[in-house]
C-alpha positions in Angstrom: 157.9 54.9 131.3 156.1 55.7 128.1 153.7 59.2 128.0 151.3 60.2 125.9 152.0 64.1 125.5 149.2 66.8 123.9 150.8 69.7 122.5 150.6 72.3 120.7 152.5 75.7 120.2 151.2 77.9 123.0 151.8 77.7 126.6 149.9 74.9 128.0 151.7 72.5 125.1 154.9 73.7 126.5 154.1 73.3 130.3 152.6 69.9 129.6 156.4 69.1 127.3 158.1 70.2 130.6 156.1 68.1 132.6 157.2 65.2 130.7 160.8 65.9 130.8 160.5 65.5 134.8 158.2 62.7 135.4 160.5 60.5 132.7 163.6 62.2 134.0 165.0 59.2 136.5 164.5 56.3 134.2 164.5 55.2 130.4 161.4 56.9 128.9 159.5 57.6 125.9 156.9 59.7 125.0 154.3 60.0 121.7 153.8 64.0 121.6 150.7 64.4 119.5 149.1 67.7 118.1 145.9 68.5 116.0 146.4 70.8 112.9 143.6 73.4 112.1 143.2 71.3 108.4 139.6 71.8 107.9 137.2 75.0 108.3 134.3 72.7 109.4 134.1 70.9 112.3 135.3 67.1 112.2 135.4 63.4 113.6 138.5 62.1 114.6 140.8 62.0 112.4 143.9 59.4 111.1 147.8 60.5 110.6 148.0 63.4 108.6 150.4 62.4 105.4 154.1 63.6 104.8 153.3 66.6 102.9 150.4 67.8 104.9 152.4 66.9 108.4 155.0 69.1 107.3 152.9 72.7 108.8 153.5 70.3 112.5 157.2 69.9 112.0 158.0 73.4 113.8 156.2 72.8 116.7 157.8 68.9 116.4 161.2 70.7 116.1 160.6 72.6 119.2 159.4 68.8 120.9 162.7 67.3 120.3 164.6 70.1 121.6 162.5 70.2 124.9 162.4 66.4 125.1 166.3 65.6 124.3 166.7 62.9 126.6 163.7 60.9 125.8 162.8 58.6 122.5 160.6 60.7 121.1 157.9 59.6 118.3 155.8 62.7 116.9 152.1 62.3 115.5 150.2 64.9 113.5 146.0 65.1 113.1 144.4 66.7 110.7 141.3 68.3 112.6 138.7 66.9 115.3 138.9 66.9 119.4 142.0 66.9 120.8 140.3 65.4 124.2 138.9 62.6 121.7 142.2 61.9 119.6 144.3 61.9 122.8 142.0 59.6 125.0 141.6 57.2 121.6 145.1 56.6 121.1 145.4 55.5 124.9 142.5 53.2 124.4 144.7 51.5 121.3 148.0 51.9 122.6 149.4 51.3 126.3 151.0 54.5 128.1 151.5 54.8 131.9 150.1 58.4 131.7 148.6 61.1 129.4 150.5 64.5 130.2 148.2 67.6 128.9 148.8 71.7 130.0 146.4 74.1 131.3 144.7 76.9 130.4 146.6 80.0 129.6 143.9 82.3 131.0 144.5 80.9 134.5 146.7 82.4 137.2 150.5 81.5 136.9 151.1 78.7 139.1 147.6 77.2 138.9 146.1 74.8 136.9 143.2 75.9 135.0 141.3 73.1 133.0 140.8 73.7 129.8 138.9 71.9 127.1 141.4 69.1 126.5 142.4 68.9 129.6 138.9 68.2 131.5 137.8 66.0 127.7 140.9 63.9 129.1 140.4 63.8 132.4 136.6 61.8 132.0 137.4 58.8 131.1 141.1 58.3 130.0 141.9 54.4 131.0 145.4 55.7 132.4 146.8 58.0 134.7 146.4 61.9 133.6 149.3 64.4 134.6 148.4 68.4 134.6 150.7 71.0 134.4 149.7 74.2 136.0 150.1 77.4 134.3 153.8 78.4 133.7 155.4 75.2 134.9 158.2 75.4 131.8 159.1 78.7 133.0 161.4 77.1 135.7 164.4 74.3 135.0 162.7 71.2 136.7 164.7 68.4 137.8 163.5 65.0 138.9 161.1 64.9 142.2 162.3 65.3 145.6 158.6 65.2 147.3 156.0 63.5 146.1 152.0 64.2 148.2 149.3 61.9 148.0 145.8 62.7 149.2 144.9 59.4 150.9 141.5 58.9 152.7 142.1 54.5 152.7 139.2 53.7 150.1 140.0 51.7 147.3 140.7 54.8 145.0 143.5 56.3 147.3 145.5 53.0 147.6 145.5 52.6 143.5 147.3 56.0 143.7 149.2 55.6 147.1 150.8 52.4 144.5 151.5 54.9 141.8 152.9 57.2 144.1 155.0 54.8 145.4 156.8 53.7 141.8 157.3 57.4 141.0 159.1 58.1 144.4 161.6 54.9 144.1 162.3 55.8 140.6 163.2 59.1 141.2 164.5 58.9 144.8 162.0 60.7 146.3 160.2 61.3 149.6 156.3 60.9 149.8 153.9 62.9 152.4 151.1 61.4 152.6 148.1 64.1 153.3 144.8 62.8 155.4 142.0 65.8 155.8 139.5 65.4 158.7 136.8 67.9 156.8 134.0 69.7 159.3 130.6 68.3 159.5 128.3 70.0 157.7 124.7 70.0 158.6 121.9 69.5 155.7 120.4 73.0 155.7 117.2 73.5 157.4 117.6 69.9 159.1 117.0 70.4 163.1 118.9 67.4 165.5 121.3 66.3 162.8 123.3 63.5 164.1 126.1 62.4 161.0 126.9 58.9 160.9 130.4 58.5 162.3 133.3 58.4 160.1 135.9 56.3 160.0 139.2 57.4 162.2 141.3 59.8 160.1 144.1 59.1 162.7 144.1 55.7 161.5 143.6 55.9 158.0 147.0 58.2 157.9 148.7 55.3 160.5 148.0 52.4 157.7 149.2 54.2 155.1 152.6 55.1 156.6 152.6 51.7 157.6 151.6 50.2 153.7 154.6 52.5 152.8 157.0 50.7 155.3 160.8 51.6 153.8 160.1 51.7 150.4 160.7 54.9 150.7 161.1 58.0 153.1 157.6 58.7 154.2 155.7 61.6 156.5 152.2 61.6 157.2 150.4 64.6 157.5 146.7 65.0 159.6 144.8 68.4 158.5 141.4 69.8 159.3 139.2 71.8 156.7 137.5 71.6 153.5 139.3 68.9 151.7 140.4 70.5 147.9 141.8 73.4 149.8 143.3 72.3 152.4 145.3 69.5 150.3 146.1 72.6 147.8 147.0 74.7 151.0 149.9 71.8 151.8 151.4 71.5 148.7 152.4 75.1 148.7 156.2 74.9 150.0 158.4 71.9 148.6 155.8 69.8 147.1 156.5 68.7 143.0 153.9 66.3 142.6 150.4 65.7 143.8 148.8 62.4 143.3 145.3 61.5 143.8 142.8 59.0 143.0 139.5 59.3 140.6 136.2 59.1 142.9 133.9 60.0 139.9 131.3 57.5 139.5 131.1 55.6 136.3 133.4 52.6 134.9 136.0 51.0 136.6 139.2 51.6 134.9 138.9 55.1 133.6 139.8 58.7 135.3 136.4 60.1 136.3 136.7 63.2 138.2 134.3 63.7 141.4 133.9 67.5 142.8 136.9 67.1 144.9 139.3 66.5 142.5 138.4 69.1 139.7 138.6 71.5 142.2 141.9 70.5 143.8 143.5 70.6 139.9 142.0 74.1 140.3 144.0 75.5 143.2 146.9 73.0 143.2 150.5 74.9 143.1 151.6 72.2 141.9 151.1 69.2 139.0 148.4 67.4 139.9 148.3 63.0 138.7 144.8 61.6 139.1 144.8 57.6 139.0 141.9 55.8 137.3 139.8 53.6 139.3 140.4 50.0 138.8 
């Protein structure tokens, strides 16, 4: 596995470094850990590899990457100024990772992944998977995955990342749940009669994805009723380490583009949320 890895020195770097360390920690790994330097009072463009001399203000936080990383090959990348977002989304364009690992907002509640501005540059448009860590997540030792949810609804988007989902749990010995939410008809307001067009059978959308699963791996499947983004949040409370879903925003094929859904499930998750880009 090969991550792309934003950091920088305050806690969302760290939560995204910890991250890391667990989804690489079941099979040979390496990550690119990249951070912007403050080098220039105006805004600018992105920018190349800082030189030797300048790189060495980075080498601290690097320091700290090693230490936090130990177990991985590690290759460290200054950048002198510009978007972090736009840096870390370029260098997947160039180079091929299997995900981009970025933190969360500090101002959010522990536990909870807040977007902030790289994290939500990142997440439209990236053309490979995107890993958050929610708000403290370095706080805790993390070991490798022992349950791994998936929202699956059977479009296109959901078995992309009922595939990912799938890798992860072999490589790391896990068990996956999947999660299928049967969400309330809503009337348009002020509509009088409304009869919804019927929608396909949630009961058998969750039967043929246990079934794709077969015995890859040990599988559950999980039928819930409410609004979708919180009830999938609500069932990763207890014993859940990683959440996978699929983009739905609309907008090129191959890239994460995040529909109202999702950004509001990364919101409320209690746990790391992965979003797969459409293919």
């Amino acid at each position: 596995m090969r991550l792309l890895v934003g950091f920088d020195r305050r806690d969302g770097g760290r939560d995204a470094l910890a991250l890391a360390g667990a989804l690489a920690s079941r099979e040979p790994s390496s990550a690119v850990v990249a951070t912007v330097m403050p080098y220039d009072p105006f805004p600018m463009a992105y920018q190349e590899l800082m030189g030797p001399s300048a790189a060495e203000a980075a080498e601290p936080a690097f320091e700290e990457v090693r230490a936090k990383l130990d177990r991985l090959e590690v290759e460290t990348r200054a950048f002198g100024g510009g978007s972090a977002a736009g840096i870390l989304t370029d260098l997947a364009e160039r180079e091929t990772f299997d995900a981009i690992v970025v933190g969360s907002s500090h101002r959010g509640p522990v536990g909870r992944a807040l977007l902030g501005s790289v994290g939500r540059g990142v997440l439209h448009g990236a053309p490979c998977p995107v890993a958050v860590a929610p708000h403290g997540y370095a706080e805790a030792e993390r070991g490798s995955f022992e349950r791994i949810a998936l929202a699956y609804d059977g479009t296109a988007e959901a078995k992309i990342a009922l595939d990912r989902a799938l890798r992860l749990a072999e490589a790391h010995g896990a068990a996956v749940r999947l999660l299928t939410v049967e969400a309330p008809t809503i009337a348009p307001p002020g509509v009088v009669g409304y009869t919804p067009v019927d929608p396909p059978d949630p009961r058998k959308i969750l039967a043929e994805g246990v079934e794709e699963v077969g015995s890859r791996v040990e599988v559950e499947g999980d039928l819930l009723g409410g609004p979708v983004a919180e009830t999938l949040a609500g069932a990763c409370e207890d014993g859940v380490d990683l959440l996978v879903a699929g983009s739905r925003g609309y907008g090129p094929l191959s890239r994460v583009l995040l529909g109202s859904v999702t950004t509001k499930l990364i919101g409320i998750a209690p746990c790391p949320v992965l979003v797969v880009p459409r293919r």
